[in-house]
N, CA, C and O atoms as a Maestro MAE file, in Angstrom:
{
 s_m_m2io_version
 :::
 2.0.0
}

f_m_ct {
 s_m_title
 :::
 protein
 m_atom[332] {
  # First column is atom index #
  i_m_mmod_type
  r_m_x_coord
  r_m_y_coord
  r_m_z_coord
  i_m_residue_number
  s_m_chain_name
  s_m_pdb_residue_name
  s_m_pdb_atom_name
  i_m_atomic_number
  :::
  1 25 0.837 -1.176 0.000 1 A "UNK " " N  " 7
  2 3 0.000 0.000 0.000 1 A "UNK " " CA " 6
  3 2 0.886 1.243 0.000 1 A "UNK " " C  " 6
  4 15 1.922 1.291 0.662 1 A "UNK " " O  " 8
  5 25 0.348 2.476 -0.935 2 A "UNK " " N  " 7
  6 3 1.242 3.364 -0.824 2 A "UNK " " CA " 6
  7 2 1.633 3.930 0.549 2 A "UNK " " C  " 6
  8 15 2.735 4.324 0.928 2 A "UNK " " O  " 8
  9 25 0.393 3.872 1.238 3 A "UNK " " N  " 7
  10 3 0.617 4.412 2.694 3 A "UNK " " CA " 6
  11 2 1.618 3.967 3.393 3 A "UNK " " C  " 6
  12 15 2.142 4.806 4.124 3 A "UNK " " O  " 8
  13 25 2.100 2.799 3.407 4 A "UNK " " N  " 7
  14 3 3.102 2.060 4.445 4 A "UNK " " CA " 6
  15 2 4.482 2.101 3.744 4 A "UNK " " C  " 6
  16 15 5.003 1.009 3.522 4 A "UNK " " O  " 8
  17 25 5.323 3.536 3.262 5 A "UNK " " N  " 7
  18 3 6.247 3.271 2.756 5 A "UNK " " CA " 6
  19 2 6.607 4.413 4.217 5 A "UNK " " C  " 6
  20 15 5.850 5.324 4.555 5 A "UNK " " O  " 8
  21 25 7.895 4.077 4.891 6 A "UNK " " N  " 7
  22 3 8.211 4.430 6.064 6 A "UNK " " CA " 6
  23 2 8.539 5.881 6.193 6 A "UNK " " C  " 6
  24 15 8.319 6.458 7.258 6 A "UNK " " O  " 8
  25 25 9.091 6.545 5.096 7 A "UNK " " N  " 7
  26 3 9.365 7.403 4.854 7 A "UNK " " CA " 6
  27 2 8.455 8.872 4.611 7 A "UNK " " C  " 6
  28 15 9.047 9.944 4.481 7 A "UNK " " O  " 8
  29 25 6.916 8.773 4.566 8 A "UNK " " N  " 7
  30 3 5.984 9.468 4.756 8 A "UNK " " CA " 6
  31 2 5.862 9.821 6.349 8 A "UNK " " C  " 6
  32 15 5.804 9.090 7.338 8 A "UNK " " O  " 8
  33 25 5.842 11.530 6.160 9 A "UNK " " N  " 7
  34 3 4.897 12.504 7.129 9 A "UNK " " CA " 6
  35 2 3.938 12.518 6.927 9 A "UNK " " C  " 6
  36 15 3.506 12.146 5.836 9 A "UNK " " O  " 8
  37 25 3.048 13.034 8.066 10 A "UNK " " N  " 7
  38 3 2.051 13.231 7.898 10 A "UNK " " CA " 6
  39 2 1.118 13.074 6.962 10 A "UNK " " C  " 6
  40 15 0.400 12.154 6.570 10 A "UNK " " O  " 8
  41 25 1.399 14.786 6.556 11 A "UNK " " N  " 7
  42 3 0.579 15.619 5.305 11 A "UNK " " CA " 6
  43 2 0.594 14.216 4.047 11 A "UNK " " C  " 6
  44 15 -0.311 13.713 3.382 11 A "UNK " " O  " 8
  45 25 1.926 13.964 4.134 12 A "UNK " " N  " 7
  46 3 1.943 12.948 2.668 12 A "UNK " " CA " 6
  47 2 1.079 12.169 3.082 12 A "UNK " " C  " 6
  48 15 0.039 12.180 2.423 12 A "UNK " " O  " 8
  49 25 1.115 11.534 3.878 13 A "UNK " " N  " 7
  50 3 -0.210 10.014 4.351 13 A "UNK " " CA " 6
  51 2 -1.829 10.303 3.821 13 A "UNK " " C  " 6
  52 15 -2.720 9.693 3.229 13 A "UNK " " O  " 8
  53 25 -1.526 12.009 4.609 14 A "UNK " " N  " 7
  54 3 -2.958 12.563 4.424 14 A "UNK " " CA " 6
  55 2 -3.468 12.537 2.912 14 A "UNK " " C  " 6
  56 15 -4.579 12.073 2.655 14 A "UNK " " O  " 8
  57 25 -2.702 13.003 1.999 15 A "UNK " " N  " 7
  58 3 -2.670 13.362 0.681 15 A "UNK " " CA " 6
  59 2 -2.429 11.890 -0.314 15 A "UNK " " C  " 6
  60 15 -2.538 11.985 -1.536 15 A "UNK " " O  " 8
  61 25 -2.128 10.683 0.280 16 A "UNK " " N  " 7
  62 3 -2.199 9.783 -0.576 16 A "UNK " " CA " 6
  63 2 -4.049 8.872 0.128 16 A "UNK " " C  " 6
  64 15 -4.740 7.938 -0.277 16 A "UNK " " O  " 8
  65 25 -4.127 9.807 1.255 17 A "UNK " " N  " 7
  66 3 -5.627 8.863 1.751 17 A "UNK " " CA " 6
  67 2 -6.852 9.777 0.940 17 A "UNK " " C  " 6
  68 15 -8.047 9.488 0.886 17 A "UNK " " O  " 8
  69 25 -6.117 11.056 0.284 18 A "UNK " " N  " 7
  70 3 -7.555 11.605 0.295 18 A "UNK " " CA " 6
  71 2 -7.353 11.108 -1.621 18 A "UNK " " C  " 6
  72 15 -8.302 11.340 -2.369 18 A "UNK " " O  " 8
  73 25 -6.241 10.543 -2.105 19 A "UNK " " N  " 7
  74 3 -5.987 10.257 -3.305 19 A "UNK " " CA " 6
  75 2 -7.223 9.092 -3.734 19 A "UNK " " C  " 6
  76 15 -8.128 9.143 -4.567 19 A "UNK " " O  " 8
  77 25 -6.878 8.225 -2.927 20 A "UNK " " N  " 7
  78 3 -7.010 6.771 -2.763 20 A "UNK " " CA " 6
  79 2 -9.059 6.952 -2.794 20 A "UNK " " C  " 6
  80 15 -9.872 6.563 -3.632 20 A "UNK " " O  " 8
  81 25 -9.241 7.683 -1.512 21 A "UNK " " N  " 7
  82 3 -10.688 7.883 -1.468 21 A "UNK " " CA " 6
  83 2 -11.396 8.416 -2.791 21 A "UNK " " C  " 6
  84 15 -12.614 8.236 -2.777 21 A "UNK " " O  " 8
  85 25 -10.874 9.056 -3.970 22 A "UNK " " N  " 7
  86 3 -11.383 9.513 -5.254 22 A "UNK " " CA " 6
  87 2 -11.163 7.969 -6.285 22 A "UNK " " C  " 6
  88 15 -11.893 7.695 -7.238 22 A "UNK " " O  " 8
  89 25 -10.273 7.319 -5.920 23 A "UNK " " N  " 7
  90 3 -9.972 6.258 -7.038 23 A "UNK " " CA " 6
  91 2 -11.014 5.182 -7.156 23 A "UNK " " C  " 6
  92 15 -11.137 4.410 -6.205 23 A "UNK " " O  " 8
  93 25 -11.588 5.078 -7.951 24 A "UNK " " N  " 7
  94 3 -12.183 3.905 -8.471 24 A "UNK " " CA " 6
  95 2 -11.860 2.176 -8.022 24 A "UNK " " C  " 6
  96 15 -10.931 1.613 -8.601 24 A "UNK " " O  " 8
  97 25 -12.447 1.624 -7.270 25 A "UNK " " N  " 7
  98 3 -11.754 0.181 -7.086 25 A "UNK " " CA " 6
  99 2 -12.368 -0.981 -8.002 25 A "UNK " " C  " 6
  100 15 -13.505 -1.330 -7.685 25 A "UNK " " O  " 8
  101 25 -11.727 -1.687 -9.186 26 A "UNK " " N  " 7
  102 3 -12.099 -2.499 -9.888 26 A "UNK " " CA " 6
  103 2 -11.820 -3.930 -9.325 26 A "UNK " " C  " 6
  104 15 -10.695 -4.297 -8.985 26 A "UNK " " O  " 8
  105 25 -12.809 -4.615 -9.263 27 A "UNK " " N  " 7
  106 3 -12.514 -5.905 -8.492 27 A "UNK " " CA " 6
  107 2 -11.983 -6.691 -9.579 27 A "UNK " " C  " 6
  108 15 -12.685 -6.752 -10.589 27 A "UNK " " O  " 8
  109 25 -11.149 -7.155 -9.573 28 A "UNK " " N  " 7
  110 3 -10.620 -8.577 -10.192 28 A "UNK " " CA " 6
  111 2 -11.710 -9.947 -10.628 28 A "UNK " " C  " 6
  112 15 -12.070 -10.784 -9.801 28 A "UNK " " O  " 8
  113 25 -12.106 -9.954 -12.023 29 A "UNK " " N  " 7
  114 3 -13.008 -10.543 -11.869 29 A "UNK " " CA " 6
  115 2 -12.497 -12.109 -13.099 29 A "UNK " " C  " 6
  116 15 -11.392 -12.114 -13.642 29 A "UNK " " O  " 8
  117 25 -13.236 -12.936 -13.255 30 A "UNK " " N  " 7
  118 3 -12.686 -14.332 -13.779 30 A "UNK " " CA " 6
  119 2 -11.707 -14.256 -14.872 30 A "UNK " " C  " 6
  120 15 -10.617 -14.826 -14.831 30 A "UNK " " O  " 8
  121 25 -12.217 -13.377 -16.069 31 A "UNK " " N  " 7
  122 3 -11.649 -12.929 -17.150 31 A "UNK " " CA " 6
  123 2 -10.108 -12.153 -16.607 31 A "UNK " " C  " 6
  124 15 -8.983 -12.534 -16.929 31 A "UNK " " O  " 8
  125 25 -10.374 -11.213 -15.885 32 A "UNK " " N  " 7
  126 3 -9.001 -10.395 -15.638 32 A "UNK " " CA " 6
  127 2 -8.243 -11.717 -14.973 32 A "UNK " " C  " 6
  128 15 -7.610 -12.163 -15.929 32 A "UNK " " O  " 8
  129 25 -8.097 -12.193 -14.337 33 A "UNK " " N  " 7
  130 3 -7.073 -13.157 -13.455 33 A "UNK " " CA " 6
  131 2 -6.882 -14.020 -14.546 33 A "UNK " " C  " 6
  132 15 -5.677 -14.028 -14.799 33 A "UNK " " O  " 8
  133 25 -7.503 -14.747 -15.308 34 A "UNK " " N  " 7
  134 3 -6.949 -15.377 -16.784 34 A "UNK " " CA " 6
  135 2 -5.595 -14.339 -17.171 34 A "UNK " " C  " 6
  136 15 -4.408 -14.644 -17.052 34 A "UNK " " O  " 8
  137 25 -6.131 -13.089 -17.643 35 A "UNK " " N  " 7
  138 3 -5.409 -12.932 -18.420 35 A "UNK " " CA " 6
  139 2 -4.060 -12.139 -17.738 35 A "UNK " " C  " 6
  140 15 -3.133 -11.582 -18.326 35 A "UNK " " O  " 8
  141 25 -4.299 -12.296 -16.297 36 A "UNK " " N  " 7
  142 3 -2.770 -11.593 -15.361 36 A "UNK " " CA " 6
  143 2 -2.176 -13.334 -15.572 36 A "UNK " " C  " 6
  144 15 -0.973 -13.420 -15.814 36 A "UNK " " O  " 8
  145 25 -2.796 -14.373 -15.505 37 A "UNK " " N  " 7
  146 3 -1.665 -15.417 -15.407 37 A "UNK " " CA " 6
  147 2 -1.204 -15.550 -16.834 37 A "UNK " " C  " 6
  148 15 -0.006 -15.457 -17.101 37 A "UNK " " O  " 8
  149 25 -2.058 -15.752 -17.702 38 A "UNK " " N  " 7
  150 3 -1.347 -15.409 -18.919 38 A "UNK " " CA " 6
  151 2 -0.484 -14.472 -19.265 38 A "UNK " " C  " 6
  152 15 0.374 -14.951 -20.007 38 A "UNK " " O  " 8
  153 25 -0.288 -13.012 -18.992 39 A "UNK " " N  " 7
  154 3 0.386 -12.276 -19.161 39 A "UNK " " CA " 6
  155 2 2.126 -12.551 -18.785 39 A "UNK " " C  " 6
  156 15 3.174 -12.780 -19.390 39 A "UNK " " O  " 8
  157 25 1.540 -12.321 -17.107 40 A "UNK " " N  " 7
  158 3 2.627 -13.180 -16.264 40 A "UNK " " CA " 6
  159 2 3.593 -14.030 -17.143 40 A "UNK " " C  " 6
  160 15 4.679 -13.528 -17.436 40 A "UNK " " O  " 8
  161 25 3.259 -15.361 -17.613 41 A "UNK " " N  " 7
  162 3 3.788 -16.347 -17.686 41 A "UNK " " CA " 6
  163 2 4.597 -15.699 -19.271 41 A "UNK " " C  " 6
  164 15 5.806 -15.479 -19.342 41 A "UNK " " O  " 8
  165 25 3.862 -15.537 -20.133 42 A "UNK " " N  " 7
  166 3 4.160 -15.103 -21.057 42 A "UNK " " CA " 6
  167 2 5.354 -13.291 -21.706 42 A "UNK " " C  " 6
  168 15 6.178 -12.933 -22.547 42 A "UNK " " O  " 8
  169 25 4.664 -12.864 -20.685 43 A "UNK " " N  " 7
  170 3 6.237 -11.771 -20.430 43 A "UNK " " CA " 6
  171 2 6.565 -11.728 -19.331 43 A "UNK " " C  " 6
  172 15 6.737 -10.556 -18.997 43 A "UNK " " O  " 8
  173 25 6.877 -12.869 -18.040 44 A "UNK " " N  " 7
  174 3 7.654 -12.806 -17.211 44 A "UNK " " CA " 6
  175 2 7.675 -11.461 -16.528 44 A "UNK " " C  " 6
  176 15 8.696 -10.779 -16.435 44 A "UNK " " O  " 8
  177 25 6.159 -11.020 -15.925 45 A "UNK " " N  " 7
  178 3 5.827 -10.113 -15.216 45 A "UNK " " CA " 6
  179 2 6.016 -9.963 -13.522 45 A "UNK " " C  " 6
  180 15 5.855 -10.858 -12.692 45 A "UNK " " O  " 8
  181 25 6.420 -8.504 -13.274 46 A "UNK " " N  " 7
  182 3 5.608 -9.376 -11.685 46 A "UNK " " CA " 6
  183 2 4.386 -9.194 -11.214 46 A "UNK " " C  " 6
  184 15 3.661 -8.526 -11.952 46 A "UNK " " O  " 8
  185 25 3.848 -9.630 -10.069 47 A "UNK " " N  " 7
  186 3 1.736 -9.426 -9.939 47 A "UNK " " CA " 6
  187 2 1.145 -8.749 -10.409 47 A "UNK " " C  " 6
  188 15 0.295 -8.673 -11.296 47 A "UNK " " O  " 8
  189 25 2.140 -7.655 -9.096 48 A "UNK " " N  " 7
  190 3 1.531 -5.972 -9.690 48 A "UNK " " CA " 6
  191 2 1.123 -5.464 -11.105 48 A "UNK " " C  " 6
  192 15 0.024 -5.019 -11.435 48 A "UNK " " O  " 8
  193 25 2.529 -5.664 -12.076 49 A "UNK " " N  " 7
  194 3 2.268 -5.122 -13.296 49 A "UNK " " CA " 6
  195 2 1.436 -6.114 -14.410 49 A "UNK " " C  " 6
  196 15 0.931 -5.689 -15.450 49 A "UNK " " O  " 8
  197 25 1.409 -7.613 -13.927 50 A "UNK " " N  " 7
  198 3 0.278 -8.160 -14.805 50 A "UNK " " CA " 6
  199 2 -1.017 -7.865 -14.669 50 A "UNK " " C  " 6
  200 15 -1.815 -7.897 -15.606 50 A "UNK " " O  " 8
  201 25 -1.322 -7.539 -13.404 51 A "UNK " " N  " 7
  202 3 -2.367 -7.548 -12.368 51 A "UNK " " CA " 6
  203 2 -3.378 -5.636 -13.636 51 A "UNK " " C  " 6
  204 15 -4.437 -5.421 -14.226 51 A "UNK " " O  " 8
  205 25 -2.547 -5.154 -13.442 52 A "UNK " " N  " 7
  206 3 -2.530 -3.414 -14.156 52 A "UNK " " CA " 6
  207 2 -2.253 -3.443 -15.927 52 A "UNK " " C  " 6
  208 15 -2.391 -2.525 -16.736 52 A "UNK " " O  " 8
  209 25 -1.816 -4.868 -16.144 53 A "UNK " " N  " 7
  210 3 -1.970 -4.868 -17.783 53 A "UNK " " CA " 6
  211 2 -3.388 -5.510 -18.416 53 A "UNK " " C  " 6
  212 15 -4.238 -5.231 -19.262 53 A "UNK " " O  " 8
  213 25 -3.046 -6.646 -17.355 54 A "UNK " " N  " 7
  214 3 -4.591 -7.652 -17.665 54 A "UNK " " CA " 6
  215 2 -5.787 -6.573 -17.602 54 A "UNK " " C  " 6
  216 15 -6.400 -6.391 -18.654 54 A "UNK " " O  " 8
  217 25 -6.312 -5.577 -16.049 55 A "UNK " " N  " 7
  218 3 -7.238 -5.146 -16.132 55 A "UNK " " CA " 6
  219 2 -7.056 -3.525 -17.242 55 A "UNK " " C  " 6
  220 15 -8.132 -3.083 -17.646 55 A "UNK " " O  " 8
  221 25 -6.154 -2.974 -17.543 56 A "UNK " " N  " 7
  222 3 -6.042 -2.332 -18.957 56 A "UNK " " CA " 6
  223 2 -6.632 -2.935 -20.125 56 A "UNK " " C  " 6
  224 15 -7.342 -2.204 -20.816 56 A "UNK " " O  " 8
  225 25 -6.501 -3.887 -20.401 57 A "UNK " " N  " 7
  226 3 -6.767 -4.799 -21.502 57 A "UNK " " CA " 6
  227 2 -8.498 -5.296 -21.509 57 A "UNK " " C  " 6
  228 15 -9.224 -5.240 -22.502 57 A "UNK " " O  " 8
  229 25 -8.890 -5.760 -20.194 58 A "UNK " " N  " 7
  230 3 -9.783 -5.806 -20.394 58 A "UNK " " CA " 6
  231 2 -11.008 -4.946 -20.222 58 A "UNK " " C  " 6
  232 15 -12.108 -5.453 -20.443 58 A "UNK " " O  " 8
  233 25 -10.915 -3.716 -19.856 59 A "UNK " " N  " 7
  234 3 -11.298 -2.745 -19.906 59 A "UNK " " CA " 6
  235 2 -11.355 -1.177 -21.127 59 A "UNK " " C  " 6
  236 15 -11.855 -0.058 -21.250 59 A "UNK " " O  " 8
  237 25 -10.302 -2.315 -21.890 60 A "UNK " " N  " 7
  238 3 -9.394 -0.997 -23.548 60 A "UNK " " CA " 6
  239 2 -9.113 0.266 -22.877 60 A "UNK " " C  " 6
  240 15 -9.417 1.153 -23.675 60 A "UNK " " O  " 8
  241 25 -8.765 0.671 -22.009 61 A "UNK " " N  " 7
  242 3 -8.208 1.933 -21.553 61 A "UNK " " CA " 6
  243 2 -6.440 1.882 -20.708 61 A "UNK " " C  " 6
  244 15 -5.919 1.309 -19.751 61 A "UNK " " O  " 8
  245 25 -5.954 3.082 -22.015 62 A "UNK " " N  " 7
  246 3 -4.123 3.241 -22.001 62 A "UNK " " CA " 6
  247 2 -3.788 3.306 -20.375 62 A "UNK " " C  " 6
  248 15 -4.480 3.709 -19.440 62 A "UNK " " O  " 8
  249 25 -2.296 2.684 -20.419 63 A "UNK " " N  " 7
  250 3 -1.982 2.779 -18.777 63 A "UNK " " CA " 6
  251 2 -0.800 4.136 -19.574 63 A "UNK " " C  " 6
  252 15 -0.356 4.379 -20.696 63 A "UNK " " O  " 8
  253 25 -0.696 4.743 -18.130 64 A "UNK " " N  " 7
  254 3 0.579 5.742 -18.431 64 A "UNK " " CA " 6
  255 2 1.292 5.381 -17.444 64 A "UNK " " C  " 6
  256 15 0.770 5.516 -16.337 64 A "UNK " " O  " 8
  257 25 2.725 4.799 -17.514 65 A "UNK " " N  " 7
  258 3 3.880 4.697 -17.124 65 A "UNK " " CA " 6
  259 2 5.263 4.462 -17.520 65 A "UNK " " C  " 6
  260 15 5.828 4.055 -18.535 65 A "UNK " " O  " 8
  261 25 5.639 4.898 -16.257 66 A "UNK " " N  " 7
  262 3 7.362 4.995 -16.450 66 A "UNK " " CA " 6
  263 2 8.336 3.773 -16.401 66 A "UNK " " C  " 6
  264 15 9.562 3.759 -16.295 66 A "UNK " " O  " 8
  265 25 7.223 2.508 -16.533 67 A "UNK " " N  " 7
  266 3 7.967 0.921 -16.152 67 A "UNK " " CA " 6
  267 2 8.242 0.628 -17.373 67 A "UNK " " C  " 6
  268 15 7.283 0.497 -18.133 67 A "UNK " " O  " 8
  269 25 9.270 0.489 -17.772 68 A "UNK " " N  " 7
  270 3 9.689 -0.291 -18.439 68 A "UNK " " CA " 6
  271 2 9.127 -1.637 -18.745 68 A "UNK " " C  " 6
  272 15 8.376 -1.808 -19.705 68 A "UNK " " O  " 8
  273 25 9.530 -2.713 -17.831 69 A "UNK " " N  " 7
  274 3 8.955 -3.280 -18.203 69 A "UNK " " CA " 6
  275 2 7.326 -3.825 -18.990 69 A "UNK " " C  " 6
  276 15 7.162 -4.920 -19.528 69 A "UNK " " O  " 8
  277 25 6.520 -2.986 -18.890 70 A "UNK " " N  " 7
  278 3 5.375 -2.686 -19.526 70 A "UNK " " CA " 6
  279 2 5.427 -2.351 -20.887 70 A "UNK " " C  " 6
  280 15 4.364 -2.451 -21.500 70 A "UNK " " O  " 8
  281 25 6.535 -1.934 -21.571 71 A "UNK " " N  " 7
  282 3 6.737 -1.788 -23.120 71 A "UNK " " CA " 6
  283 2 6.647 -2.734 -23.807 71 A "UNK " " C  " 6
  284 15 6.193 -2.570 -24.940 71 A "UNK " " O  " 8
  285 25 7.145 -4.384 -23.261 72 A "UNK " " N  " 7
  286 3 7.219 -5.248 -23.645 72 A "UNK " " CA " 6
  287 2 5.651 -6.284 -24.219 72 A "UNK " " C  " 6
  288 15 5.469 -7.170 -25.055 72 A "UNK " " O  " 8
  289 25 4.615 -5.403 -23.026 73 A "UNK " " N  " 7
  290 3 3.422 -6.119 -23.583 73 A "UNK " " CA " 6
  291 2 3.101 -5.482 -24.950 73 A "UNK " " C  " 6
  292 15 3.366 -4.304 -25.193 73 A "UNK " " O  " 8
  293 25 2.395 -6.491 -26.012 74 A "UNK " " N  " 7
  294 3 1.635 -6.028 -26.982 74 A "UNK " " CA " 6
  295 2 0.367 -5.945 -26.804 74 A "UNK " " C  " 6
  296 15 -0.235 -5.338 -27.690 74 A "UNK " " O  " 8
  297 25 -0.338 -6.419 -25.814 75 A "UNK " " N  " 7
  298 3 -1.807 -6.772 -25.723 75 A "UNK " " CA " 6
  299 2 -2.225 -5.311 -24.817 75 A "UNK " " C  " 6
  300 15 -3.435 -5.224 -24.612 75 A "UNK " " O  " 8
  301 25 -1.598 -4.458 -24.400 76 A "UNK " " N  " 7
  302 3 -1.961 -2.904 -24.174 76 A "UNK " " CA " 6
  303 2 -1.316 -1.715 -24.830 76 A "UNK " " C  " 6
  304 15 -0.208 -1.693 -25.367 76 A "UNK " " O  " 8
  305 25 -2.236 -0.661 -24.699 77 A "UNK " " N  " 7
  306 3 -2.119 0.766 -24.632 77 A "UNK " " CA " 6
  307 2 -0.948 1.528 -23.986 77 A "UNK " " C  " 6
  308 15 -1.160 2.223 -22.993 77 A "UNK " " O  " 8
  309 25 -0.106 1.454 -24.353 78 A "UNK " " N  " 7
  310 3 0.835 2.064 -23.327 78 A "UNK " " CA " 6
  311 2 1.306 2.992 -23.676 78 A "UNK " " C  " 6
  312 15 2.138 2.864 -24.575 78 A "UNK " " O  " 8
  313 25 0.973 4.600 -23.066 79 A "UNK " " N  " 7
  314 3 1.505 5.598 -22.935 79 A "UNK " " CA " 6
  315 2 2.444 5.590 -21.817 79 A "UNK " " C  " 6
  316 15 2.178 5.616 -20.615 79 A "UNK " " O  " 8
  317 25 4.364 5.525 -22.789 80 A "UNK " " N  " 7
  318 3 5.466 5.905 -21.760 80 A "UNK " " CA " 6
  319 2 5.768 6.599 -21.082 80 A "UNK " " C  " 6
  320 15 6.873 6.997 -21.451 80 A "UNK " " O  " 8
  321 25 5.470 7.083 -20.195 81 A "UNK " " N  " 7
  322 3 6.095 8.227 -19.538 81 A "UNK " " CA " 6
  323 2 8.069 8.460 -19.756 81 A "UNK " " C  " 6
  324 15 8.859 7.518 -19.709 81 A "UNK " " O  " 8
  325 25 8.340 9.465 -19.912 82 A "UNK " " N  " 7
  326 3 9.583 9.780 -19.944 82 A "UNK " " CA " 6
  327 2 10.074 11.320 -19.048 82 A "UNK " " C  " 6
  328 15 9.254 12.224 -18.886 82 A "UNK " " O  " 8
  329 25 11.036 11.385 -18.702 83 A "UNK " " N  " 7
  330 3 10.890 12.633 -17.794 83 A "UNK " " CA " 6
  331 2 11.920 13.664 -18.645 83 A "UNK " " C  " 6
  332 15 12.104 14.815 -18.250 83 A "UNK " " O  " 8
  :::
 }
 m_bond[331] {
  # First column is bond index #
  i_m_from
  i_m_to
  i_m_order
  :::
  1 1 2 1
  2 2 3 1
  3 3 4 2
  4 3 5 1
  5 5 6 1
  6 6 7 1
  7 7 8 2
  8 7 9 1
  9 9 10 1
  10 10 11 1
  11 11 12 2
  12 11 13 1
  13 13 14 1
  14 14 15 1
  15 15 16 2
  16 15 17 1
  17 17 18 1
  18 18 19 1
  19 19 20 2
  20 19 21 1
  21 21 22 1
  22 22 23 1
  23 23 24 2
  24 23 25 1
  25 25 26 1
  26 26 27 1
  27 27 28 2
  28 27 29 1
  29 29 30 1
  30 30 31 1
  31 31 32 2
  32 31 33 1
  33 33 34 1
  34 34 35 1
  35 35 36 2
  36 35 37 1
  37 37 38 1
  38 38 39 1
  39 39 40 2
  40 39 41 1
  41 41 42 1
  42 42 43 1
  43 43 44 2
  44 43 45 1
  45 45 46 1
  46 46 47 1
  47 47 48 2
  48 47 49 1
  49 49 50 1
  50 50 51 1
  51 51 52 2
  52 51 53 1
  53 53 54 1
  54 54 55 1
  55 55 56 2
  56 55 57 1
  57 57 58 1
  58 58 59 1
  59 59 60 2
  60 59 61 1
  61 61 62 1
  62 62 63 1
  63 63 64 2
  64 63 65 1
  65 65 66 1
  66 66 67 1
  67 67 68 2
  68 67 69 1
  69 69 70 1
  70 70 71 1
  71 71 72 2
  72 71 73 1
  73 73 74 1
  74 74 75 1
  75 75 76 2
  76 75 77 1
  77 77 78 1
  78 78 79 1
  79 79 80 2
  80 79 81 1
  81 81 82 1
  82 82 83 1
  83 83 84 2
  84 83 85 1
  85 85 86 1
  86 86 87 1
  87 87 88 2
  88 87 89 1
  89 89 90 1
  90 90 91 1
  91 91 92 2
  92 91 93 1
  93 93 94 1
  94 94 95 1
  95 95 96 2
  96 95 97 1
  97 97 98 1
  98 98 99 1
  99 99 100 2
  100 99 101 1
  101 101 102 1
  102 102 103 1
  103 103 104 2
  104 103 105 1
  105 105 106 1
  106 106 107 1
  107 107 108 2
  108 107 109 1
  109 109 110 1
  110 110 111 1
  111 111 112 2
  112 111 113 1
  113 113 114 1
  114 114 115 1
  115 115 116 2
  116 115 117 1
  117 117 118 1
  118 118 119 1
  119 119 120 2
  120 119 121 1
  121 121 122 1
  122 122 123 1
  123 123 124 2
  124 123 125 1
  125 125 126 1
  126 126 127 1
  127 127 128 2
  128 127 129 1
  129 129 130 1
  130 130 131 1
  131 131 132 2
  132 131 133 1
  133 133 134 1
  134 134 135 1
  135 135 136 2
  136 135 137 1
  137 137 138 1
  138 138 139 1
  139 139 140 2
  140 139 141 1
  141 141 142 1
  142 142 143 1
  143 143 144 2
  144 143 145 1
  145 145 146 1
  146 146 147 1
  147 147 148 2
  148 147 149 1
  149 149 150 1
  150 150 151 1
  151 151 152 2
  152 151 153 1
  153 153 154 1
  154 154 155 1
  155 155 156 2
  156 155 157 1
  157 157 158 1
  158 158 159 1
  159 159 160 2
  160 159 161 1
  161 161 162 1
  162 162 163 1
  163 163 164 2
  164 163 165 1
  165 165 166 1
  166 166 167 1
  167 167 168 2
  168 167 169 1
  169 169 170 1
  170 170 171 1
  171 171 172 2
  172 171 173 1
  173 173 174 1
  174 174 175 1
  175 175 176 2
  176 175 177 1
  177 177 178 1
  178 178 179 1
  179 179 180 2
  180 179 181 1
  181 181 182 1
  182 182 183 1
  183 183 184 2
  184 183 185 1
  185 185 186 1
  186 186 187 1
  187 187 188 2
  188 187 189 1
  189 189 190 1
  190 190 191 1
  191 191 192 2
  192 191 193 1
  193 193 194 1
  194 194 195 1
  195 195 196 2
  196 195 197 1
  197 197 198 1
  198 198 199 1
  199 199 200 2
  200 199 201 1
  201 201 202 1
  202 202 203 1
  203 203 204 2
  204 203 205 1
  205 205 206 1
  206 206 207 1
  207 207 208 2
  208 207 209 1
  209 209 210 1
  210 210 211 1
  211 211 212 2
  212 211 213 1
  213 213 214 1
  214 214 215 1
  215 215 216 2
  216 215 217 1
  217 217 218 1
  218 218 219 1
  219 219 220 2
  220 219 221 1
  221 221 222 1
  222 222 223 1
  223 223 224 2
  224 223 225 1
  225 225 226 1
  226 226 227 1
  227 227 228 2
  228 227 229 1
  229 229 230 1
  230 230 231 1
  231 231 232 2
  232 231 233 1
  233 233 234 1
  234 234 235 1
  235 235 236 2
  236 235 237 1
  237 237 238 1
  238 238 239 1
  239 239 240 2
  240 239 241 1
  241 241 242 1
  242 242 243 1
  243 243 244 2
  244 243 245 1
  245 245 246 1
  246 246 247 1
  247 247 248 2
  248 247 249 1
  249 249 250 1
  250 250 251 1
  251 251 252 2
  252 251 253 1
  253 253 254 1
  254 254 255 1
  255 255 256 2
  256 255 257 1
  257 257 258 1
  258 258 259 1
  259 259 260 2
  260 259 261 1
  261 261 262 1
  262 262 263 1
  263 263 264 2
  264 263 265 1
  265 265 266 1
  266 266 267 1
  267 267 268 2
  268 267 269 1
  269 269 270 1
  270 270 271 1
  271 271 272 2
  272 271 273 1
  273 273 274 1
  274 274 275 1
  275 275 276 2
  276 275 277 1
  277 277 278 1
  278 278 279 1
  279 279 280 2
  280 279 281 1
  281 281 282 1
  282 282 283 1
  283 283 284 2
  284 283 285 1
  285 285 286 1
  286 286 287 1
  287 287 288 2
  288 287 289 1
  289 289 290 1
  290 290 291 1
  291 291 292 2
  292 291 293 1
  293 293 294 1
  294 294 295 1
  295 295 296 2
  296 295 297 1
  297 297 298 1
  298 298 299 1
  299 299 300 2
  300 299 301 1
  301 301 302 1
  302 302 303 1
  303 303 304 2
  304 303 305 1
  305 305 306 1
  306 306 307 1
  307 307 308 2
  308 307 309 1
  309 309 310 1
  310 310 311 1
  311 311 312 2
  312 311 313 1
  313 313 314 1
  314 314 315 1
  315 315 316 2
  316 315 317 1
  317 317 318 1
  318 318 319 1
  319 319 320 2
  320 319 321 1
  321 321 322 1
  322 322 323 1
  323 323 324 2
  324 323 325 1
  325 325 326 1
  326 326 327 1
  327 327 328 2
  328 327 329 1
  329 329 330 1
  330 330 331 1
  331 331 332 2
  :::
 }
}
């Protein structure tokens, strides 16, 4: 959880709880977990990022990030972030 990284004050805790309370929670449903183990297995993912490709995919909406490893899927949208 973002919250439990040790290094947060306060205000930051505050500001990733009032983040979290606007975000949308998509449950993991039969189809998405297919396609995180498929993913997984097939580009040698870890949870997290199969977990965030699978439900991209099955939803058709671009992820934006700075992981690398995520370039490698073809089966998403991926807007790179670069700084």
């Amino acid at each position: 959880m973002l919250s439990s990284f040790h290094k947060l004050n306060s205000v930051e805790e505050q500001k990733i709880d009032y983040f979290i309370d606007d975000c949308i929670v998509i449950d993991l449903n039969e189809e998405i977990k297919k396609s995180v183990i498929t993913l997984r297995k097939l580009y040698k993912l870890k949870l997290p990022d199969s977990i965030i490709a699978a439900t991209s995919q099955y939803f058709d909406i671009p992820i934006i990030s700075a992981d690398k490893g995520l370039k490698k899927v073809e089966e998403i949208n991926l807007l790179f972030y670069k700084e």
